[in-house]
C-alpha positions as CSV (number, residue, x, y, z in Angstrom):
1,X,103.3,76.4,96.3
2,X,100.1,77.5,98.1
3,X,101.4,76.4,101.7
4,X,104.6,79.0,101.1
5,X,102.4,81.6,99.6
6,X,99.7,81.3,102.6
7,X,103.2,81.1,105.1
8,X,104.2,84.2,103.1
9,X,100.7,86.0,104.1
10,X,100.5,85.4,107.5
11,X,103.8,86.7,107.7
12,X,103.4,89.7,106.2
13,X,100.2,90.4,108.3
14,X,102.6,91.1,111.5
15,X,104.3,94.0,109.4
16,X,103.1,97.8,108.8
17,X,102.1,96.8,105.4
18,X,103.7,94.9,102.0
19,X,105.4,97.7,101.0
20,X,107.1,98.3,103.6
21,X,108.3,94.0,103.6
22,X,109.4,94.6,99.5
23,X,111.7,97.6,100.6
24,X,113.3,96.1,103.3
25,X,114.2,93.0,101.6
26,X,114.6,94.7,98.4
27,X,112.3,92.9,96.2
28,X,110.6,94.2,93.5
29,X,106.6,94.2,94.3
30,X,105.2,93.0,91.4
31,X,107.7,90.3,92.0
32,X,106.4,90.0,95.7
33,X,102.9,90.1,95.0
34,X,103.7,87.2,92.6
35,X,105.0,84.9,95.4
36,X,101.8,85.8,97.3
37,X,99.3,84.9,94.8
38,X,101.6,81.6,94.2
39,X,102.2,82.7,90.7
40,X,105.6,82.3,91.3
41,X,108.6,80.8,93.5
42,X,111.4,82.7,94.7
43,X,114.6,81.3,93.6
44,X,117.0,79.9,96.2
45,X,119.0,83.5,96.8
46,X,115.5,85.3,97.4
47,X,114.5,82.7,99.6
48,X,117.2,83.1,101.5
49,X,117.2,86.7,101.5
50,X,113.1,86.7,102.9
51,X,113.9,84.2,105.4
52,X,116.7,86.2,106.8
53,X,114.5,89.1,106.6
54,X,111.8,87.3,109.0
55,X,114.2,85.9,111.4
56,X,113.1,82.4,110.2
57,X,115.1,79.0,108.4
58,X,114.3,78.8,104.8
59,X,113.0,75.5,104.7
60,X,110.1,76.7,107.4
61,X,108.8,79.2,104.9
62,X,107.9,76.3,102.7
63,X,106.3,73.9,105.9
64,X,103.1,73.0,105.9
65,X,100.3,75.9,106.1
66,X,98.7,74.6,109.3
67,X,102.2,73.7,111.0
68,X,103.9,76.8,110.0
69,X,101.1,78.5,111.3
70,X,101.3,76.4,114.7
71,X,104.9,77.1,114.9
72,X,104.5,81.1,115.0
73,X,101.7,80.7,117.7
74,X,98.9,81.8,115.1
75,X,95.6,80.8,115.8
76,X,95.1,77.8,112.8
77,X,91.5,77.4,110.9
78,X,90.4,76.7,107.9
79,X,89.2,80.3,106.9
80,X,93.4,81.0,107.0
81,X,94.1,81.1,103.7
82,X,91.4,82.9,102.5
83,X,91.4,85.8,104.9
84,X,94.9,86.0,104.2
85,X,94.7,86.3,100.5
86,X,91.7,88.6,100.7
87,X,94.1,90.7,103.3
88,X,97.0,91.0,100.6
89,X,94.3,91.1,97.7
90,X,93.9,94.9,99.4
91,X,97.3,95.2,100.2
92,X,98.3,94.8,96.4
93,X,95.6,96.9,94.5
94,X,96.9,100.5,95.9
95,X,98.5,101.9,93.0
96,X,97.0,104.7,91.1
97,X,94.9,105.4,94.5
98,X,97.2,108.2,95.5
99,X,96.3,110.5,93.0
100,X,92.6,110.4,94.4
101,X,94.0,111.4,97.9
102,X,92.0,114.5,99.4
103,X,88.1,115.3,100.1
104,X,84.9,114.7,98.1
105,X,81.2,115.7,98.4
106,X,79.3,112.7,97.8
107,X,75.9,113.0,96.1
108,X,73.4,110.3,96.0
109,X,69.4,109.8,96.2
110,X,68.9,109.0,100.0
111,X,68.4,105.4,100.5
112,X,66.4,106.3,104.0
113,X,64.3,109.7,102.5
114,X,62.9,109.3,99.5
115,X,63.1,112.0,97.5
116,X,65.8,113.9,98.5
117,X,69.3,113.6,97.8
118,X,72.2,112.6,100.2
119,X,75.5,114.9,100.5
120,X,78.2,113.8,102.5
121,X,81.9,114.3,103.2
122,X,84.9,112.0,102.3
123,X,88.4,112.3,103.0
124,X,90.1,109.7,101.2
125,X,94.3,109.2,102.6
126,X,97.1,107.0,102.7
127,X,98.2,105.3,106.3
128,X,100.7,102.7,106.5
129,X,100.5,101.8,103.0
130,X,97.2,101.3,102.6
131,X,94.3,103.5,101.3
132,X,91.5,104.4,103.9
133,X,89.0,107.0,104.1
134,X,86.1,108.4,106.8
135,X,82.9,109.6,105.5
136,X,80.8,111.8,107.1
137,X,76.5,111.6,106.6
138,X,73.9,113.8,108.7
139,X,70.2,113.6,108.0
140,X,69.6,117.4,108.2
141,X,67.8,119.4,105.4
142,X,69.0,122.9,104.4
143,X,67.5,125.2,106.6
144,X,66.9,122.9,109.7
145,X,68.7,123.5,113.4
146,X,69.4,120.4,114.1
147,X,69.4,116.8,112.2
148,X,67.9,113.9,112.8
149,X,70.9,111.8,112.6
150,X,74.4,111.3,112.4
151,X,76.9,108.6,110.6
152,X,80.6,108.0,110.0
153,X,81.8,105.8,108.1
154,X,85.6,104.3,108.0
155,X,86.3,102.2,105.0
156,X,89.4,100.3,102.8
157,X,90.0,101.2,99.2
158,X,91.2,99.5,96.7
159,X,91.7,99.6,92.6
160,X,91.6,97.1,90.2
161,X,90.9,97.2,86.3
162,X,90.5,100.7,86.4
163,X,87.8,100.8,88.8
164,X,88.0,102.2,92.4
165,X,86.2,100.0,94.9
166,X,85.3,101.2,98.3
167,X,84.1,99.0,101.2
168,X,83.1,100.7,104.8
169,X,81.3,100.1,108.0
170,X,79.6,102.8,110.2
171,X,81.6,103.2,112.9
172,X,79.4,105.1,115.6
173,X,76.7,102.2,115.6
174,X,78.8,98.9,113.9
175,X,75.1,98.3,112.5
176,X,75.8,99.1,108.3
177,X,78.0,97.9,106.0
178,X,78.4,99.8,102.4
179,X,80.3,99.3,99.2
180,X,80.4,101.9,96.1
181,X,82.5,101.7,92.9
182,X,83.7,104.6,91.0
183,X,84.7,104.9,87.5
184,X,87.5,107.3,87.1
185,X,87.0,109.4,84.1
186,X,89.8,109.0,81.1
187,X,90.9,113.2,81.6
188,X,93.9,113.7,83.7
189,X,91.7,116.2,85.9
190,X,89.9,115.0,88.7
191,X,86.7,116.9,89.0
192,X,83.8,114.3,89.4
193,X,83.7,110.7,89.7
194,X,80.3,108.3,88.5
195,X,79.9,105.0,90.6
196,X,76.9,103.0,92.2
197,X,76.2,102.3,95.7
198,X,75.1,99.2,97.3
199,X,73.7,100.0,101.3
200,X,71.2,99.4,103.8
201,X,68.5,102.1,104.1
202,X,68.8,103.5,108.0
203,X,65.2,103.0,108.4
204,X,63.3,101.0,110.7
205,X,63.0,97.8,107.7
206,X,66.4,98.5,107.0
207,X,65.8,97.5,103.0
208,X,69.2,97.0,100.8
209,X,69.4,99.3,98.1
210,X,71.6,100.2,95.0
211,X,71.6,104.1,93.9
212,X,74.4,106.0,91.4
213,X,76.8,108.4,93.3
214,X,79.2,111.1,92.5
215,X,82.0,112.0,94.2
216,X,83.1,116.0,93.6
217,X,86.5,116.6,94.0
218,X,87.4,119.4,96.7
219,X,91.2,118.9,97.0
220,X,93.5,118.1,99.1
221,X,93.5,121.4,101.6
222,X,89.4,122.3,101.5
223,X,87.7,124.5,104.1
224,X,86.6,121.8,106.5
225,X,84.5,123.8,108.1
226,X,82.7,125.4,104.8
227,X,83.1,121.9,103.5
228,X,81.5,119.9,106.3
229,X,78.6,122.2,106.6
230,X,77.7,121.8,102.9
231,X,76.5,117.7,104.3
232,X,72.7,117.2,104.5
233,X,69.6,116.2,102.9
234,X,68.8,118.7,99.6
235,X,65.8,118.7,97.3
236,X,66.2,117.6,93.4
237,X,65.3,121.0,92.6
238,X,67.9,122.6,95.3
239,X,70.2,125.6,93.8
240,X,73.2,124.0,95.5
241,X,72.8,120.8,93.0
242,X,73.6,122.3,89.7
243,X,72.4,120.8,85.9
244,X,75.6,118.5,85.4
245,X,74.8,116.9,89.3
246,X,71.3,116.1,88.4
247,X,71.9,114.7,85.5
248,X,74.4,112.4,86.8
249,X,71.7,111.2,89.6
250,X,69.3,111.1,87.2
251,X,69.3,107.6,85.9
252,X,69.0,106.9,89.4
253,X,65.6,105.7,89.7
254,X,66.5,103.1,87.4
255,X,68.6,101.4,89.9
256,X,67.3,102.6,93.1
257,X,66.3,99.7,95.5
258,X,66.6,97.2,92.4
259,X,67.6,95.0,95.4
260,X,65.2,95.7,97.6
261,X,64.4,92.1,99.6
262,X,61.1,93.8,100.7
């Protein structure tokens, strides 16, 4: 069972995306994602019908992970099945994501400024099936010509449980990785979203840190230009961070470089 649902992986990794597999073969997903956890095994029509589908002989599908693998001139290791089910662990957990599609401000207590707190811009969307964002950071207080520095930051998302998870790398540099959760509120009305952070701080010790976040929904259609100049560094006491955004950040210090390796 875990050699077909590892064959079943690799093979989907050479399509657009899962979805796009389970609507050409006509299988239901949940089903699908079933036979790629190896909860399941497909009975002898659907077999058929996803070896057809991949150009392949039933009875390969069910080979041997390292000699399937060999027989589709895939590079073979050890880390293979792991990657593979990490790959379609991201693949499965989309639902619910679209109706967070569109730009936030994100608001957190800078991790490299003490002091101060972070707003950014996010533009979560949808790309062959998968959830991705970009987000935007510049180091540049209200006021100042120009900043000190710039990030961006492309990232996967994912859901699971009812939490949204988000996992990114900073692009310009290849030097940061960060992760933040979000806990969607229970209202139908997206308006602003509570998570934590986990990051690196970009100064010269580069300590990790943890720090709550908000993301404030903009919409789907903002004014990039109004929206995108709104990003910099902002005092606690800032008129552009109103009551409800402080108090959200507040409880911040209790978190705030709880993981710092020092």
């Amino acid at each position: 069972m875990s050699d077909f649902s590892a064959n079943l992986q690799l093979l989907c990794q050479r399509h657009r995306s899962i979805a796009a597999v389970c609507r050409a073969v006509g299988i239901n997903r949940a089903q699908f994602n079933r036979y790629l956890n190896g909860q399941s095994r497909p009975s002898p029509y659907n077999l058929q019908r996803l070896a057809e589908f991949f150009g392949l002989p039933a009875s390969d599908l069910q080979l041997p992970q390292r000699q399937f693998a060999a027989r589709l001139g895939a590079p073979v290791s050890q880390e293979t099945g792991w990657a593979g089910q990490a790959l379609a662990l991201f693949g499965e957990r989309q639902e619910g994501l679209a109706r967070y599609q569109g730009y936030y401000h994100e608001y957190y207590p800078s991790l490299s400024t003490p002091g101060v707190v972070l707003c950014g811009l996010v533009r979560l969307f949808e790309e062959e099936g998968v959830f991705r964002y970009v987000r935007f950071e510049r180091l540049r207080r209200q006021g100042e010509a120009t900043s000190q520095a710039r990030f961006r930051y492309l990232g996967l998302a994912m859901s699971l449980e009812s939490r949204l998870f988000f996992t990114d790398y900073e692009s310009l540099t290849g030097n940061e990785l960060s992760q933040t959760v979000l806990l969607p509120s229970a209202r139908n009305r997206i308006d602003r979203l509570n998570g934590l952070k986990l990051g690196v701080s970009a100064s010269d010790r580069r300590e990790p840190a943890c720090t709550r976040v908000v993301w404030e929904y903009l919409g789907t259609r903002p004014r990039r230009g109004q929206a995108y100049g709104r990003i910099g560094l902002y005092d606690w006491q800032d008129p552009h961070l109103d009551d409800d955004l402080r108090q959200r950040l507040a409880s911040a210090t209790l978190v705030d470089r709880v993981y710092r390796l020092g």
